[in-house]
N, C-alpha and C positions, 0 to 999 in steps of 0.2 A: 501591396498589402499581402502578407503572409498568410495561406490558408492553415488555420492551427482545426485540425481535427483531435475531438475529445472523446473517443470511441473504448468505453471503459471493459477491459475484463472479470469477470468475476470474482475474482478473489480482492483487484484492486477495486472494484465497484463497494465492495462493503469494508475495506479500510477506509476511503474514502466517507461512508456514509457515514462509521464508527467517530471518525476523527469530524466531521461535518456536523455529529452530535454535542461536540464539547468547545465549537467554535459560535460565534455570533458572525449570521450571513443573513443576509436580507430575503432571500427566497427560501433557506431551509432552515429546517428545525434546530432547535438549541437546546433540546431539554434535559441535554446533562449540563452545560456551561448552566443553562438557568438555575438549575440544581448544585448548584457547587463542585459540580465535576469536572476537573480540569484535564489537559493531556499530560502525561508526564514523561513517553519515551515512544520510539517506534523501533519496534525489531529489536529489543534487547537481546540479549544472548551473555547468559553469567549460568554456573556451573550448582550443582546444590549441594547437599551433605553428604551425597553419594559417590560425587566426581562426575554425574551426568549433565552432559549442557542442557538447559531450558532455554529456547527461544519462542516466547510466544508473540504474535503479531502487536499487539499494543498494551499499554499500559496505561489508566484513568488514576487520578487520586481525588479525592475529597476530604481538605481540613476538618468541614464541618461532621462529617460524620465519620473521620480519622479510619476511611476506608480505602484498599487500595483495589481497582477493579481489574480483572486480566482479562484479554480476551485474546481469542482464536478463534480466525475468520474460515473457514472448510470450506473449499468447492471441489478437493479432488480426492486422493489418497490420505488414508484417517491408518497414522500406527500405532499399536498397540501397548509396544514397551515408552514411544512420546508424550502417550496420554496417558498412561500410570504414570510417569514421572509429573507432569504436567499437574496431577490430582494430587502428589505426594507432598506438593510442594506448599511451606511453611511462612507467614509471614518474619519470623526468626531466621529464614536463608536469605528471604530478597535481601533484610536490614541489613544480614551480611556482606552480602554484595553492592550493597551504595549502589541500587539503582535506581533508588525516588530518594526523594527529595519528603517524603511524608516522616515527620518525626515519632517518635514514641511507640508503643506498643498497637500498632493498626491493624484491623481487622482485614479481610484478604476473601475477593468475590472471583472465583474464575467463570468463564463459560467459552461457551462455543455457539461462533455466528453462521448461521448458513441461510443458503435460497431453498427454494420451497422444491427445486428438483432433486436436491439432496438431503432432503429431511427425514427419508424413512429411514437413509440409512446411518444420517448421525443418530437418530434413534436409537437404533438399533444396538451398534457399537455404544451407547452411551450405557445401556443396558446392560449388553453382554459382558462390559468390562466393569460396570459397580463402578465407574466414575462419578455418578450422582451432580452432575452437572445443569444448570440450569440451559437449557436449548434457548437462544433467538435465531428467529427465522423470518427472513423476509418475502413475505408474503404478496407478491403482485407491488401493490405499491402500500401497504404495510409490515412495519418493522415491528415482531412482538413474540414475545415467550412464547414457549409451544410445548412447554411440559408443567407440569407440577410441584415442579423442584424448586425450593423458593431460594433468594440470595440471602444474605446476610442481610446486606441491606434494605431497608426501607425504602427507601428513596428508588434506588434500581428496581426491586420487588414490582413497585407502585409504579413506575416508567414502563415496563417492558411487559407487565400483563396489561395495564389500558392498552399498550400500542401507541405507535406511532406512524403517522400519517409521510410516510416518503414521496416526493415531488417527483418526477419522471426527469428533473433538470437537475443531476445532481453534481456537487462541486466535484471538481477534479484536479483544484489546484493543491491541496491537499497532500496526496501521494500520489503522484502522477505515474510514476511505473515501479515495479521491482525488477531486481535481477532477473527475475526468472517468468517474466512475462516474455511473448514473440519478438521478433524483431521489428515486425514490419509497426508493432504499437509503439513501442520505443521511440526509433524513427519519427513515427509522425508528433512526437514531441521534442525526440531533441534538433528536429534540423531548425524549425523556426529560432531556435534558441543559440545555435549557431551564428543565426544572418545576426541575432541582434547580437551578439558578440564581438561578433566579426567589425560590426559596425562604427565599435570602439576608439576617436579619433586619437587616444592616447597610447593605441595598444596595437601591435601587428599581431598577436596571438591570443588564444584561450588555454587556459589549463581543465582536466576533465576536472579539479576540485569545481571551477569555477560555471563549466559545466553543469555539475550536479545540485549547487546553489539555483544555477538560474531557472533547473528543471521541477525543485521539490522547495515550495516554499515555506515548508516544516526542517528545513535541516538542518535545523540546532536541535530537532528531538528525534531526531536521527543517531541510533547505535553507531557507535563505531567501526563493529562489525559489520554493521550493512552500508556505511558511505562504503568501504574498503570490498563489499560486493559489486557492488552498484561502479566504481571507478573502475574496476575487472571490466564490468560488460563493457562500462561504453567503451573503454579503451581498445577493447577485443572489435568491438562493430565501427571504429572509426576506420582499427588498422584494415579493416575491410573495404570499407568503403575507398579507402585512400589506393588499397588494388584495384578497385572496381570502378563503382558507379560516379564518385568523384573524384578519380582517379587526374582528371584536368582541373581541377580545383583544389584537392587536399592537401596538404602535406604535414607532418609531423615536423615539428621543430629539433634539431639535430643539437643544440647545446643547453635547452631548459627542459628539466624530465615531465615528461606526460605534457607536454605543451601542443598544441596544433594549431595553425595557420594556413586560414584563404587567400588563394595566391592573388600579388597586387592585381588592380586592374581585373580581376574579374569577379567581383562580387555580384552584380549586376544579373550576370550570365550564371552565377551560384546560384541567386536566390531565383531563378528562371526553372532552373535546374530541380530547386529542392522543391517548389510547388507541382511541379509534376510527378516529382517521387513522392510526394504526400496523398495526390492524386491516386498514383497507382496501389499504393499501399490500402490504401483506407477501400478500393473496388476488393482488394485481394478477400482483408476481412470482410467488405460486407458478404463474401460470395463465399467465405469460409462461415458466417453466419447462416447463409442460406442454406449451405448443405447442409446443417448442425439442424434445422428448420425440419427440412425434406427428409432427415432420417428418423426425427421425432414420429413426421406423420405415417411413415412406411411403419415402423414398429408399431404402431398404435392398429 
């Protein structure tokens, strides 16, 4: 048995929540799916009237109320020329760009999702810049508006000022990582996903497309842009690992592109292998937690 540790980042913690809103899960909330909110993309990235890229974290639509929702999830750096474009932007550019699937003339809800350590300063920035942005902020274990600034919608309006009650178990099949989360969290997702791979009696190899399927089970609403990130990393931390740590196990397949292969006969001793590197990884963050803990209380 494969230990699968689900130890979420902050930025992936509230994609996950976002997109854990507009799915039907037996433990969490659904009250954009209940509401006619559906997903409609993840990590888009299309250009606007200006020739500037907009990549914002996710994209919601609703037939019934022919509205398209954006958001952007903040846990670190907020820039200033991406959220004036980000504000500038028109529901006449998305339609341009064919990146919903919402027809006709639809109305257009942006905001910005944050935790409650970074709220003064989305605040702040939301302020200083005359973005006019409706704030959600997750609050301990509620999700809910933190400004005055109303949506378009009704529906969202009415959802995000009551609040929403978030479980402490929250899904993470969802979006399991991004490009530009650690290594060692990566890791502790794609190696289990490896051994079942690997396990394959028709197949002596994996390709990283096939990889990133068995990582992210939204990747049909997955940009293009970001599978073609996302295959970058892992291929960057395979060809690592394959110097390294499974360096007696790994190998790259030498005639099919981006393909990798565990060597016969030792899978047994692989998957011995990756439960102690999920081990070690998962001690790294929690001690990287800890310190993040201990400097909270030294500042304070």
């Amino acid at each position: 048995m494969v230990l699968k540790v689900r130890k979420l980042c902050e930025h992936t913690t509230l994609m996950n929540i976002m997109i854990g809103l507009a799915n039907k899960h037996e433990t969490f909330p659904s009250v954009l799916a209940d509401n006619g909110y559906q997903l409609d993309s993840i990590c888009p990235s299309f250009l606007n009237k200006d020739g500037k890229e907009v990549n914002p974290d996710l994209i919601f639509k609703s037939h019934a109320e022919n509205n398209l929702f954006i958001v952007e999830c903040k846990t670190g750096t907020l820039q200033e020329e991406q959220a004036i474009t980000y504000k500038s932007l028109t529901s006449e550019e998305v339609k341009q760009q064919n990146i919903t699937t919402l027809p006709g003339n639809f109305s257009l809800d942006k905001t910005w999702v944050c935790i409650e350590k970074n709220l003064t300063k989305v605040n702040s920035k939301n302020s200083e810049w005359k973005l006019n942005f409706p704030i959600v902020c997750k609050f301990n274990t509620t999700l809910k508006k933190s400004n005055n600034i109303p949506f378009n919608s009704t529906i969202l309006n009415s959802i995000f000022t009551k609040g929403i009650d978030i479980p402490n178990n929250i899904p993470t099949v969802y979006y399991s990582f991004s490009p530009e989360d650690p290594e060692e969290y990566i890791l502790m997702h794609i190696l289990p996903a490896i051994i079942k791979l690997s396990l394959n009696p028709h197949k002596d190899y994996f390709t990283l497309e096939e990889l990133l399927k068995e990582t992210h089970l939204l990747y049909e609403y997955l940009d293009k842009n970001e599978k073609t990130k996302l295959r970058k990393r892992l291929g960057s931390i395979l060809s690592y690992l394959e110097r390294s740590e499974l360096k007696e196990f790994l190998n790259k397949v030498t005639n099919t592109p981006n393909a990798w292969q565990i060597i016969k006969n030792r899978i047994l001793s692989f998957r011995n292998k990756c439960q102690k590197m999920i081990k070690e990884y998962h001690s790294i963050l929690q001690k990287k937690e800890e310190e993040k803990k201990q400097k909270k209380i030294s500042d304070f």
